[in-house]
C-alpha positions, 0 to 999 in steps of 0.5 A, a space after each residue: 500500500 502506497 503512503 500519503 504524503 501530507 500535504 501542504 495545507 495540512 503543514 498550515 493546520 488545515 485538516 488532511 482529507 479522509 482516507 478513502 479506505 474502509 477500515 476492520 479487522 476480518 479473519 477467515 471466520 467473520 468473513 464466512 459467517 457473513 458469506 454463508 449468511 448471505 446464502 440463507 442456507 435455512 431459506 435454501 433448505 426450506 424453499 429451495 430443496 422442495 422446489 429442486 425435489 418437485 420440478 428438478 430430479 427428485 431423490 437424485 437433487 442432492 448430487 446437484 448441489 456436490 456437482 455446483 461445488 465442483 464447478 464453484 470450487 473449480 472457478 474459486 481456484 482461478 479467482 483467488 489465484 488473481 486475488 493478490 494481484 488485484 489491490 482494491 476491494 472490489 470484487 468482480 468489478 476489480 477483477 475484470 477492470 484489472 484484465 479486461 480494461 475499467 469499461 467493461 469493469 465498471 459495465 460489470 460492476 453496474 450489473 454487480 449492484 443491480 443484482 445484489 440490490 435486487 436480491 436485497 430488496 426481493 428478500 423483504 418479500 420472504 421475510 414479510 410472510 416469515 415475520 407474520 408467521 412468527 407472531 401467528 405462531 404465538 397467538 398474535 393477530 394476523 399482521 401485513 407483511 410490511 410491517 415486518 420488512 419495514 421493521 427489518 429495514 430500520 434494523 439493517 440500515 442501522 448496522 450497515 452504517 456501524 463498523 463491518 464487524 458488528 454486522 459479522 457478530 450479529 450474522 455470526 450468532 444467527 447463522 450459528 442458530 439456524 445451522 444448528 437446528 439443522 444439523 440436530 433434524 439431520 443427526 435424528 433423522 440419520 440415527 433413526 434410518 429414516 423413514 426406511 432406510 437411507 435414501 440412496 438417490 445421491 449416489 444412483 447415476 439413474 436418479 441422478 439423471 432421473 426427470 429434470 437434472 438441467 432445472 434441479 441443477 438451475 436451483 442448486 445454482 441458485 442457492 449458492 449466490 453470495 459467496 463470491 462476496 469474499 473479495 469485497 471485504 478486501 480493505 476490512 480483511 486481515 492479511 487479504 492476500 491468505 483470508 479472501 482464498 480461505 474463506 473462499 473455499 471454506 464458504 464454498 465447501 461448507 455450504 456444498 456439505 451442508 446444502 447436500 447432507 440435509 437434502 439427503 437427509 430430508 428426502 430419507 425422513 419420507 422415503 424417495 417417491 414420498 419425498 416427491 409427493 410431498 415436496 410437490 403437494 406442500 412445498 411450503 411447509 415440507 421442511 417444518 412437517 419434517 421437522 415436527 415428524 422427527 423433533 416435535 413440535 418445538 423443534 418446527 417451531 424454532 425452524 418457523 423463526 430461525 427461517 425469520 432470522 435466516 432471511 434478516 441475515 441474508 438481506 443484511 450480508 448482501 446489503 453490505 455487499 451492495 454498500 461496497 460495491 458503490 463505495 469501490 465505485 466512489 474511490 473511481 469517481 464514477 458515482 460522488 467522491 463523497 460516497 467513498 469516504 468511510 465513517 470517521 469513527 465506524 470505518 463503513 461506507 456509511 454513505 453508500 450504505 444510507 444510498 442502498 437503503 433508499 433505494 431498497 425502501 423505494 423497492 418496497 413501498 412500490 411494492 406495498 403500493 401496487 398490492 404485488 404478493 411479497 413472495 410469488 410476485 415481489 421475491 420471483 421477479 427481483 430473484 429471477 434478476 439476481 440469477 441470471 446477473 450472477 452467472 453473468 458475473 462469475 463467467 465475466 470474472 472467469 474470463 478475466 482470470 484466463 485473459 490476465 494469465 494468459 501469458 504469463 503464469 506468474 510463476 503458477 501452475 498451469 492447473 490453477 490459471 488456465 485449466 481449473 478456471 477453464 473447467 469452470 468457465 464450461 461449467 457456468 456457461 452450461 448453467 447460464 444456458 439452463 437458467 436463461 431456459 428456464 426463466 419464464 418458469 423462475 419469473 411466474 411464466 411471463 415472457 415479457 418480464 423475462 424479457 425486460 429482466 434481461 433487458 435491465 441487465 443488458 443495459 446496466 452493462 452497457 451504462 456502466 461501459 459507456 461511464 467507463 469510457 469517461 472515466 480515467 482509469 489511474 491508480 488510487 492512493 490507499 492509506 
């Protein structure tokens, strides 16, 4: 890192000017809590599981999650190869802008900020219904959804604009939670054989392949969103250079396990056909009828409220995500300088942070005002957007690894910069062609709304190219 030198007004007594750098103390664990909870793994095993179980290939989904790990993991080793070559924290927007010039950077990084704020805002949508669900549970009156987001949203902007390492405490705790009631219905359900037996579809190439593998694997996709968030906590990182690679992997590994294990395990707890039958007739409340066969009532009860907290804490990982994205922008210049100077006593990207929520606010009283059903309307749409704009950018950043290295290795080894990267580049490019299939069913069946969300996408790209060509590419000065 480069010094600054003061300057002479500052010899006269005048204040030197911000540093536009955020400031934390990250290892390895805080940046995975926050990775993984942005993941939602309880919203994935509640949600996602019986929607991969019903439309993808039944009692062979669970493979589909190790297939997603291995084409992540094989991306994750191009992308933390580049790590110690990129100096900003940026995330995909540094790593394209470093190998394929700062137009396409900043097209990407426009993208980047769409899709994470959708996710964001789409996520009230779940938690809404998840909140009123909580009070119904304890004989409270029947309240609207928005209550509940609005009430989310106060929380969130409020840690957002703390220092990085209170939002990883918070995240820390409620990930620790929901994981925990999880892996005590998986212990039972494997202890007790099951329904009977175990089931054996994770192992069974025919029912692998059974029904729809291309939609089961579109789901498995999906349920992965948020852990390339890694490189993003750059500047609050400790030693960046060997956290951001570590985390990585750790986030990936752990959320393949955990995504693989409890899908196995749930199917087990019906048996494979019934599994089926019951993911298709009551997805909604397939894993909490799991749950209350196997640990009771109270245990499918803690689910019903851990579920709440899983989607708080998803909403709160990628609202720093967002706030980050705009603050890299700021130290460009490409959004006000006045958004890249962090909080003098917090060290947050207060002011992107405060941005994010205006527009996540706006989001929701839209959405409050046109009556769209929180989950079936506000949530599909805003995460069809999030789906297709983050396979967008994992295939820009693979490119970007392969170009940089192209040719020279930098002393590495042909596996980690052209062979794995490579490997995983197919693989996501195989992923978008399925999800790009497949996204009239994600968006509720309209064409028209497939259509415009690609066509947001398309153009948030191409706005940020054109900024990009405006804008002087030097090197910022960190302190």
């Amino acid at each position: 890192m480069s010094e600054i030198t003061a300057a002479p007004d500052s010899l006269k007594g005048e204040p030197d000017p911000p540093a536009r750098k955020l400031r934390g103390n990250l290892g390895v664990a805080s940046i995975v809590f926050m990775v993984v909870a942005a993941a939602a793994p309880l919203g994935v095993i509640g949600g996602v599981v019986p929607l991969g179980l019903a439309a993808g290939n039944g009692a062979g989904f669970p493979a589909t999650f190790i297939i997603s790990t291995i084409i992540l993991l094989l991306f994750a080793v191009g992308f933390t190869a580049m790590t110690p070559h990129v100096e900003e924290a940026g995330a995909f927007f540094s790593y394209v802008r470093k190998s394929l010039g700062l137009p396409a950077g900043i097209g990407i990084a426009f993208v980047a900020i769409l899709s994470y704020v959708a996710l964001e805002a789409g996520v009230y949508g779940l938690l809404g219904p998840a909140g009123a669900a909580v009070v119904e549970l304890f004989d409270g009156p029947a309240l609207p959804w928005w209550l509940f987001a609005a009430a989310a949203f106060a929380v969130v902007t409020f840690l957002g604009y703390r220092n990085i390492e209170l939002s990883s405490r918070v995240l820390g705790v409620l990930l620790t939670a929901e994981i925990a009631i999880v892996v005590v219905l998986d212990l039972v359900i494997i202890a007790r054989g099951g329904d009977h037996g175990l089931s054996t579809g994770i192992v069974n190439p025919s029912a692998i392949v059974s029904g729809s593998l291309g939609i089961g694997l579109l789901f498995a996709i999906i349920s992965y969103v948020g852990f390339e968030a890694t490189a993003i906590f750059r500047d609050e990182a400790r030693t960046p250079e060997r956290t951001i690679p570590r985390a990585t992997y750790v986030a990936l590994i752990l959320i393949g396990v955990f995504y693989a294990v409890t899908s196995w395990a749930l199917i087990s707890g019906w048996g494979d056909d019934a599994a089926v039958a019951h993911a298709t007739d009551n997805g909604a409340t397939f894993l909490g009828d799991t749950a209350a066969r196997y640990i009771g009532v109270i245990g499918a009860d803690i689910i019903t409220v851990l579920y709440f907290t899983s989607l708080f804490a998803c909403i709160l990982a990628f609202h720093n995500v967002s706030a980050r994205y705009l603050f890299a922008l700021s130290q460009r210049d490409v959004l006000p300088a006045s958004l890249s100077q962090p909080h003098p006593q917090h060290g947050s990207p207060h002011r992107a942070s405060l941005w994010i929520s205006a527009v996540v606010a706006i989001s929701i009283a839209l959405a409050v005002v046109f009556k769209l059903d929180p989950a079936a309307q506000f949530y599909t749409w805003f995460a069809g957007t999030t789906t297709v704009g983050i396979i967008v950018l994992l295939i820009a950043t693979s490119v970007a690894v392969l170009v940089f290295f192209g040719k020279d290795r930098r002393g590495l080894s042909q596996w980690r910069v052209r062979i794995a990267p490579a490997l995983g580049l197919v693989g996501l490019l195989v992923s978008l062609i399925l999800i790009l299939s497949n996204l009239y069913t994600l968006v509720g069946g309209s064409s028209i709304l497939a259509w415009v969300i690609i066509g947001l996408l398309v153009g948030s790209f191409v706005a940020g190219a054109v900024v990009g060509t405006r804008v002087r590419d030097n090197t910022i000065a960190l302190s």
